[in-house]
N, C-alpha and C positions, 0 to 999 in steps of 0.2 A: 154291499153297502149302498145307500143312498146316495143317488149323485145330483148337485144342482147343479146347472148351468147356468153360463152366461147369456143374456139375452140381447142380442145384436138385432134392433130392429125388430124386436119380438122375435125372432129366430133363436132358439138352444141353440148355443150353439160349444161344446166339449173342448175344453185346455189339455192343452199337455202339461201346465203348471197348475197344481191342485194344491190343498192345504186341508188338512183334514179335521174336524171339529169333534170333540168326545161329550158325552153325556155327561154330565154337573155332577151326578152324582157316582154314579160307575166310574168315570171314569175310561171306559171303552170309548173306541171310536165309532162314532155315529154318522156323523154326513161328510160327504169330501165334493168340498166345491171349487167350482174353477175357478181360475184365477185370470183375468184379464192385465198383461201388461201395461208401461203407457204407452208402449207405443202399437197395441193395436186401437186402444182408445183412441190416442192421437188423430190415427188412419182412420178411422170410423167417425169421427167429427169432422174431418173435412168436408165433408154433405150432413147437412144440418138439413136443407132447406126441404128436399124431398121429406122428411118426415112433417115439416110446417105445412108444406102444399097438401098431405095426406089429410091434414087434421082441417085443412081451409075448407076441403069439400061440405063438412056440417057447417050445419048452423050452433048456434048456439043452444038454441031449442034442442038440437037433436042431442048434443050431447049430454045435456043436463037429465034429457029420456035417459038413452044409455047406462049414467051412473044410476041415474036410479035402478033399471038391471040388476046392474052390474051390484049395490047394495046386498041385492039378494042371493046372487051367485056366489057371493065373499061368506055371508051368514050360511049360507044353506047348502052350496054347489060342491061336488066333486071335479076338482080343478085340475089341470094339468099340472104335473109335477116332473118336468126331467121327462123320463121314459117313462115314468109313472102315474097314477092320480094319486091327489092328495084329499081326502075327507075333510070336513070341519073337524072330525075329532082329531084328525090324525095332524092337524094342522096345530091345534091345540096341545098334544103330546109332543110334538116334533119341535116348535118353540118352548115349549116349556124344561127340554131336553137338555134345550143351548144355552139355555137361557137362566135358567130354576126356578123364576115365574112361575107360581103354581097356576092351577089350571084355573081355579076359580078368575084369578088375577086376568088369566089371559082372554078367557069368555068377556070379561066385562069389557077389554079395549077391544074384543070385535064388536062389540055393539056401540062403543063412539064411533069408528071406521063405520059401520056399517049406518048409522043414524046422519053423519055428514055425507053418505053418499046417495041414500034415500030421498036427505033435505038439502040434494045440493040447490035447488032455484034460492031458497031463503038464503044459507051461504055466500052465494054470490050477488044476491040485493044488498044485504050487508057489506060483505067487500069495496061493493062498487057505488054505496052511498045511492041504493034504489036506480041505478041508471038504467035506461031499454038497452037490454043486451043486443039486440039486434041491430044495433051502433058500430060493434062489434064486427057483423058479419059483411054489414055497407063498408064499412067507413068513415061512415060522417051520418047526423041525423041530428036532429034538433028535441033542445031541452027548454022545458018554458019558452018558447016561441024563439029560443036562441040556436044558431049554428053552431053544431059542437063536430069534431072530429077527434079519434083516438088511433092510435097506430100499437104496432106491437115493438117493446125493445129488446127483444130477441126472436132467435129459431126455436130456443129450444132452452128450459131449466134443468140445470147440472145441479144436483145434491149430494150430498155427502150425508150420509143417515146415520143414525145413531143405535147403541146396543137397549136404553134404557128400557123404554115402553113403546107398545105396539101402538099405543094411541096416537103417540107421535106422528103417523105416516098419514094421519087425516088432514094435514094444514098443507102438502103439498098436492092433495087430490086435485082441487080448484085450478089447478093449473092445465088439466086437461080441457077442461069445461070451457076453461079462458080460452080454449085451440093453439093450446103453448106445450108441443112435446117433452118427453122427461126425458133427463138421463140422469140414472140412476145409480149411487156407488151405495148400497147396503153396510150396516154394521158386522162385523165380522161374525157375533154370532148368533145374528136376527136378521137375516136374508127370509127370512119367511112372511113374512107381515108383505115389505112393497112386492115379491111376487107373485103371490095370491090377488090383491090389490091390482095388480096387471094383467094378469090372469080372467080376471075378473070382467074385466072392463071389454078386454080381448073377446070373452064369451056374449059379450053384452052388444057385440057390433064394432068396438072402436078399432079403427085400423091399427092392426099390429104394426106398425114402421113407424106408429108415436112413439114408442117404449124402448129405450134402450136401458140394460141393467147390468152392471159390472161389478162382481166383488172383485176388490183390489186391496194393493197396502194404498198408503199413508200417500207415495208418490201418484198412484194414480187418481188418488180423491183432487187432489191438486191436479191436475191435469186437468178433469174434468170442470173445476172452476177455474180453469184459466180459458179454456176453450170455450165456455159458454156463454153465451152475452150474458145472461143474467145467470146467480147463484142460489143457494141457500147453505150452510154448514151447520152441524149440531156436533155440540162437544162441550171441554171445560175449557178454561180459561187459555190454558196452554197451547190447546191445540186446534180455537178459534182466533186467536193474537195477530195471527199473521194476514188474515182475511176481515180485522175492524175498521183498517181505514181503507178498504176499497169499496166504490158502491156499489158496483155490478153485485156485491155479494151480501146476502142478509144474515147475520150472524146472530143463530141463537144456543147461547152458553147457558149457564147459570143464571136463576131464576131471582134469589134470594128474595122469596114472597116471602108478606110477613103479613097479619094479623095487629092490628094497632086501634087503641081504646082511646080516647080522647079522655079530656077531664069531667065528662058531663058522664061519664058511661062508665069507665073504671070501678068504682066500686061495684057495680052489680056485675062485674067480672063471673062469678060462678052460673050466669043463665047460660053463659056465650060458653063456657066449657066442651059441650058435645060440638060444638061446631070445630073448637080450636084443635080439639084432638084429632079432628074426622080429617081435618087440612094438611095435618103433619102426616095420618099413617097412611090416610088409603093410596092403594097402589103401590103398597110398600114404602112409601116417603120416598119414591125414585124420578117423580117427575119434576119438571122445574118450576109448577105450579102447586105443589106441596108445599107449605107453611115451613120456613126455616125459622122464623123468628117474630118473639112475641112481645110489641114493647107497648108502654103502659107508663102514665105517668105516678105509679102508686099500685102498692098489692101484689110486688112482682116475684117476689120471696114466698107467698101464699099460691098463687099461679103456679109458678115452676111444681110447685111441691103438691100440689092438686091435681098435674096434667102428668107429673112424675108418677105419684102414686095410681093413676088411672090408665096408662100405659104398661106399667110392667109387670099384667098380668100376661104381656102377646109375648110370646113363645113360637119357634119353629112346630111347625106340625108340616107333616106329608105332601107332596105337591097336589096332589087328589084330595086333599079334605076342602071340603070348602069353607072352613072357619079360618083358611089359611089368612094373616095379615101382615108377614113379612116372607121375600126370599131371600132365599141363598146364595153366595155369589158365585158364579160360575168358576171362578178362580180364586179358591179359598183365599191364598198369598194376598189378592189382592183387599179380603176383608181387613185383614188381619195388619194390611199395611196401614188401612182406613184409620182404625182403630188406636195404631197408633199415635197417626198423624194428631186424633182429637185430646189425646192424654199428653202428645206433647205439647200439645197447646193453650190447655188449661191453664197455666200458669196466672195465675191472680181472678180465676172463675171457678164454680164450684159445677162437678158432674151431679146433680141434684137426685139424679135417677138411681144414683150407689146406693143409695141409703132405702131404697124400696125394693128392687130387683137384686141386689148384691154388688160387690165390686166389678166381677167382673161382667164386660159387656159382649163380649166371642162367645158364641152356644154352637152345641155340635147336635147333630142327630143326620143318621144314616150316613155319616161321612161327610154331611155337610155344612159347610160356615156361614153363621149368619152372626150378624149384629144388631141385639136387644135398643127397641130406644132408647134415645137419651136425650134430657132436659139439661141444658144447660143454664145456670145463669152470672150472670157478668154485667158488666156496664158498660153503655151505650161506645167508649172509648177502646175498647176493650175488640182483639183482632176476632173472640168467637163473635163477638156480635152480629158480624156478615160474615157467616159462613157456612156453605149448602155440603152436602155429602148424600152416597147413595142408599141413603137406609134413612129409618124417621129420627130425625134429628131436630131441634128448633134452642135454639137461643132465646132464656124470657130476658127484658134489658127495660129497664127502667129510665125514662125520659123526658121530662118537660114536654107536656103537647103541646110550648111555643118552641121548643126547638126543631120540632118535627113540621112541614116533610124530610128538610135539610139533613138531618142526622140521620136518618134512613138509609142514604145512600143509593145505588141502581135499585129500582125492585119491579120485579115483572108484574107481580099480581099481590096491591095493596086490599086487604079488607077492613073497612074504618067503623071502625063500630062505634060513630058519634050521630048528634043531631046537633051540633054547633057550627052552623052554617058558614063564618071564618073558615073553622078549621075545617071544613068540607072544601071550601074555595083556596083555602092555599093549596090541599092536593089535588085539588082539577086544574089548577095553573102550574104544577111541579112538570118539568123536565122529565124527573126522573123515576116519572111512575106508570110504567106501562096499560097493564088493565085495572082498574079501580072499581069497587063493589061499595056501596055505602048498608051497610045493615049486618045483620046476621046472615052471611051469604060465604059457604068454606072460599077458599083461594082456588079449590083445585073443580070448581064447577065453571065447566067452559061454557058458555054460547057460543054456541060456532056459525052465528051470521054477525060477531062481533070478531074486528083487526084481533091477531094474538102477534103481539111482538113482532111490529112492522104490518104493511097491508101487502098481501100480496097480489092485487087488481094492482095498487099505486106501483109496483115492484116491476110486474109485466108487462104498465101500458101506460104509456105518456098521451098526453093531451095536446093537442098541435091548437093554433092559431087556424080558421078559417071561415075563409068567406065562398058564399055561390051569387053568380046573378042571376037574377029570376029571370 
């Protein structure tokens, strides 16, 4: 059987405590990966600094070289794997194993990974608000003819990563580039993405004693954000809660993007349809930039039942075909818990999607559980209104475009499909709207020299006061 290791300092290095992972679909056991306690993590963060000193030797220059590499060692390379090598395809098979991601799904996030590693200089101009990285490597250096100085506020970024999508692991790349080592806690059944990703980087030049990589439970993710001057967590609500009011740590949960028409636009609602579907499904509707919900001051009865009937022709099909546009959950139970959760909570909202796809929303094929989309509609009071799940899901909700941004609620990625320049300026003054797109623009189209929920240059490096005499 396949075995992953733990990576200590880029070193494999074998547990005596393993946990063994089975195929989505089989059901057999497939990989059995180590398992790092907290307290060898513990003992292994006590020296943080030697892996900073490792990474202080480049410049910034060089490492932004490196990713670029290292881009095409992730796309193209046969990687080290354990005792093994890993192929792209096999990389591709062996996530999609853990995971039920079909393969198409998974090709496409090696080419986000792959495209922010290529373009990391643009990346980190964005980040850093155009600044000469070589400020960086000094210390201090002047902007507009002013003395500026930046320092770093940590050794080393501790992450706690997520099962969802592979694309995920491209907003903590920057971190290297920054000369800010990782350490890494993987989702328990997508450890493949950040090792290849390290891997990667390792064949590309970068000193292996940046990387450190530990599957662990739940106590050693914590560990790892307590010990790290700075963080990052991915999760849901529950199991980011306990990490929202610390700063050291940047918390990103649920998305609850939404899709919202203004009074000037809402009637020509049916141009905007291929965009609003394209928001909810692709990717499977798993990322937190997927489109949960769709509000509208008018025509939201028409919407639902237009986005309803144009969704539920997608159907399970094979993890190999490439017409694939949903997965499977790697733990059926947990589809099927989903599922419920949304039928118990209809109460006073209509599943819009029954009435074109059938009642029921659990589909089987090859033994495996998926969940059919589903349009929900409700009003704006109403608890589905904000509400994300991992399959394509969205809420249409009906609302005054003067109650809106307010009525919205958190939302990571607003798309405003207005030209009423108020209602443009109230959500560029909103709090509570992370990325904002004005036009026909899906939710789930990243630019990645654009902050995604928090910056992480502002996260890694404070700005000091300073003066020199000439």
């Amino acid at each position: 059987m396949l075995h992953f290791p733990i990576l200590r300092k880029g070193e494999p290095y074998r547990s005596v405590d393993v946990t063994v992972t089975p195929h989505h679909r089989t059901r057999e056991m497939f990989v059995e990966i180590s398992q790092a306690n907290s307290g060898l993590i513990r003992r292994d963060l006590l020296d943080q600094k030697s892996a900073k000193r490792a990474l202080d030797q480049f410049s910034v220059a060089d490492l932004i070289g490196i990713c670029k590499k290292a881009g095409e060692e992730f796309l193209h390379g046969n990687l080290p794997l354990g005792d093994t090598q890993q192929s792209p395809e096999d990389y591709v098979r062996q996530l999609s194993a853990t995971t039920g991601m079909p393969y198409v799904m998974v090709r496409r996030n090696m080419r986000k990974v792959y495209g922010v590693m290529v373009e990391m200089a643009a990346v980190l101009r964005g980040l850093s608000r155009g600044l000469d990285l070589s400020i960086l490597d000094r210390g201090f250096g002047s902007v507009d003819g002013q003395a500026v100085s930046y320092f770093p506020r940590t050794d080393s970024l501790g992450i706690v990563l997520p099962n969802n999508s592979p694309g995920v692991h491209s907003l903590w790349i920057p971190s290297f580039a920054l000369k800010v080592p990782l350490v890494l806690k993987p989702g328990s059944a997508e450890p493949w993405t950040p090792y290849r990703i390290v891997q990667a980087l390792i064949r590309a030049g970068a000193p292996k004693e940046a990387f450190s990589l530990y599957p662990a439970d739940h106590a050693g993710g914590s560990e790892i954000l307590r010990r790290c001057g700075r963080g990052m967590v991915f999760g849901d609500v529950s199991s980011t809660k306990v990490w929202a009011n610390d700063p050291r740590v940047e918390v990103h949960g649920p998305g609850y993007s939404k899709i919202v028409f203004g009074d000037d636009e809402a009637d020509n609602w049916e141009k905007y349809l291929d965009i609003i579907a394209a928001s909810i499904v692709e990717n499977g509707g798993r990322s937190c930039v997927n489109a949960s919900g769709v509000w509208t001051p008018r025509h939201g009865k028409k919407i639902a039942e237009a986005l309803a009937a144009r969704l539920a022709s997608i159907r399970p099909l094979p993890a190999d075909n490439d017409n694939a546009q949903i997965s499977p959950f790697a733990d059926g139970n947990v589809g099927r818990r989903i599922s419920a959760m949304v039928d118990n909570d209809l109460d006073g909202a209509l599943d819009v999607s029954a009435q074109f796809r059938g009642a029921e929303r659990i589909a089987e094929l090859d033994g495996c559980t998926y969940l059919l989309p589903t349009i929900v509609s409700c009003g704006a009071d109403h608890p589905m209104a904000i509400r994300e799940f991992l399959f394509p899901f969205a809420s249409v909700v009906e609302a005054p475009e003067a109650d809106m941004p307010e009525v919205l609620g958190p939302t990571l990625v607003v798309t405003a499909i207005t030209n009423n320049p108020q209602f443009r300026q109230r959500l560029l003054t909103s709090p509570h709207v992370g990325r904002l797109n004005f036009g026909a623009i899906q939710t789930n189209v990243i630019s990645w020299d654009q902050p995604h929920e928090g910056n992480l240059f502002d996260h890694l490096y404070a700005r000091r006061a300073f003066q020199m005499a000439g």
